[in-house]
C-alpha positions in Angstrom: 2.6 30.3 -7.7 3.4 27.3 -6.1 3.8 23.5 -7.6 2.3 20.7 -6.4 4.8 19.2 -5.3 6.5 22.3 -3.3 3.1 21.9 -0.9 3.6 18.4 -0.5 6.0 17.3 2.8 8.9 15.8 1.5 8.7 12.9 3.8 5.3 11.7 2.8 6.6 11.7 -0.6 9.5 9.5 0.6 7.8 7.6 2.4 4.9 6.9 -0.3 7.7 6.2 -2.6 9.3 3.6 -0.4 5.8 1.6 0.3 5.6 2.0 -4.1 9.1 0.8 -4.4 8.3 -2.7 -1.0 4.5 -3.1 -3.1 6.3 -3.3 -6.7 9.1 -5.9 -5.4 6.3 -7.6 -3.5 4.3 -7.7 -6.9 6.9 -8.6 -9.0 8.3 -11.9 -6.8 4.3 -12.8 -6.7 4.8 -14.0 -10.4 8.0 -15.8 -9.8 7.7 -17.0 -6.1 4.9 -17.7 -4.4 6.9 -19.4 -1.2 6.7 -15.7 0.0 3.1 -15.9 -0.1 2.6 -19.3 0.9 4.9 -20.5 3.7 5.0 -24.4 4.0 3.0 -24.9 6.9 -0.4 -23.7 5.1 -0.2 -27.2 3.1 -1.5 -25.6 0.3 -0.7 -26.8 -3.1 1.3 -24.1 -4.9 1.2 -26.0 -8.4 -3.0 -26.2 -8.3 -3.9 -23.8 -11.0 -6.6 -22.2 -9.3 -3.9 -21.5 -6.4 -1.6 -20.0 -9.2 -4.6 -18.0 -10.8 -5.5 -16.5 -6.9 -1.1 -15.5 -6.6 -0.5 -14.4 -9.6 -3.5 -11.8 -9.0 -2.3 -10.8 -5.7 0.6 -10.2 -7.4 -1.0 -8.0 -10.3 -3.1 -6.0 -7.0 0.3 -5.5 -5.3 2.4 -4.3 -8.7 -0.7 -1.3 -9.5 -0.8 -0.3 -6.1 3.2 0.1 -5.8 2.8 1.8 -9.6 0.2 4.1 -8.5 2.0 4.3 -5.0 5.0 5.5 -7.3 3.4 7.7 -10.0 1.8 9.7 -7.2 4.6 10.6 -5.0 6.5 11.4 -8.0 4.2 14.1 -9.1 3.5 15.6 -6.2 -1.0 15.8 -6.6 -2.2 16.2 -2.7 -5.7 14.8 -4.2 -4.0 11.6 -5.9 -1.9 11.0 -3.2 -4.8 11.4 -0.4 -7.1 9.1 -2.7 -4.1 6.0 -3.3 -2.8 6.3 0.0 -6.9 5.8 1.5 -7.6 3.1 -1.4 -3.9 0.8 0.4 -5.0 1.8 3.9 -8.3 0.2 3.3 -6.2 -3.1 1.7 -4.1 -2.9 5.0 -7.4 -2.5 6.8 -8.6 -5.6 5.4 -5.3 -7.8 6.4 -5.4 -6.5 9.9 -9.6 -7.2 9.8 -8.6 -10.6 8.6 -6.1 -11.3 11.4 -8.2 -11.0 14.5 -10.9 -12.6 12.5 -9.2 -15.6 12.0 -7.1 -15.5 15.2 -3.9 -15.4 13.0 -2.9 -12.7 15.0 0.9 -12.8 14.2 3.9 -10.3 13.0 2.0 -9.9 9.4 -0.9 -8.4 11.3 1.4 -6.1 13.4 3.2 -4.4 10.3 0.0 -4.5 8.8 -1.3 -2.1 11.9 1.9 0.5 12.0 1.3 0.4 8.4 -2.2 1.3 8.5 -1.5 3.7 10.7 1.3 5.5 9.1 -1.4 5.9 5.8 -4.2 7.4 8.1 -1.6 10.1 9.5 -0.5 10.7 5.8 -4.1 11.2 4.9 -4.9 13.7 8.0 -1.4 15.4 6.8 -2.3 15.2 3.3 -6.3 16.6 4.0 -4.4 19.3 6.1 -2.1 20.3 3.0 -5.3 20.5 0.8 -7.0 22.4 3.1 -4.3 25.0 3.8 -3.8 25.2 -0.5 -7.7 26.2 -0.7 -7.6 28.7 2.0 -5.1 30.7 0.3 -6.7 30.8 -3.1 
């Protein structure tokens, strides 16, 4: 009988665990920082509360997503990792969406792509691993 994790490739699990560990830092200097969110050509006003509300839950979004990221690729579940790696590849959908909506087409929106498309081939990988599991049972 074989664990989860032992049908899980260990580079997806790396590499989930690395987007956890960017999505947690990213989280974490949210509360602290928000000149990483906000460059200084936006002019917005970082000390408006409503401004600091709107950051500090980005922040919150990004620190669940890296802890789920991370609590996922730890143990190893093909389900839970195919269903948190979809729900960030629709976030990452939505900032590359955003981009060419707005015409901010800029180096944010390219990671954002090679991002997004590193979680879809995770997800075909991870729906091939599932698949494989259920044909042997």
């Amino acid at each position: 009988m074989t664990t989860h994790v032992a049908i899980v490739p260990k580079w997806v699990r790396i590499v989930l665990g690395l987007l956890a560990l960017a999505n947690i830092a990213f989280g974490i200097s949210g509360y602290f920082n928000m000149g990483g969110l906000f460059h200084d050509l936006t002019n917005i006003d970082v000390n408006n509360a409503a401004i600091k509300f709107g950051s500090y839950e980005f922040a919150a979004r990004n620190l669940a997503i890296g802890l789920a990221l991370g609590i996922v690729s730890l143990r190893g579940v093909p389900e839970s990792i195919t269903i948190v790696t979809i729900i960030r590849a629709l976030i990452e959908l939505q900032s590359v969406i955003i981009g060419f909506a707005t015409g901010n087409i800029n180096a944010g929106v390219a990671v954002a792509v090679v991002i997004f498309a590193l979680e879809l081939f995770i997800i075909k990988t991870m729906i091939g691993v599932i698949a494989k599991r259920d044909a042997q049972k």
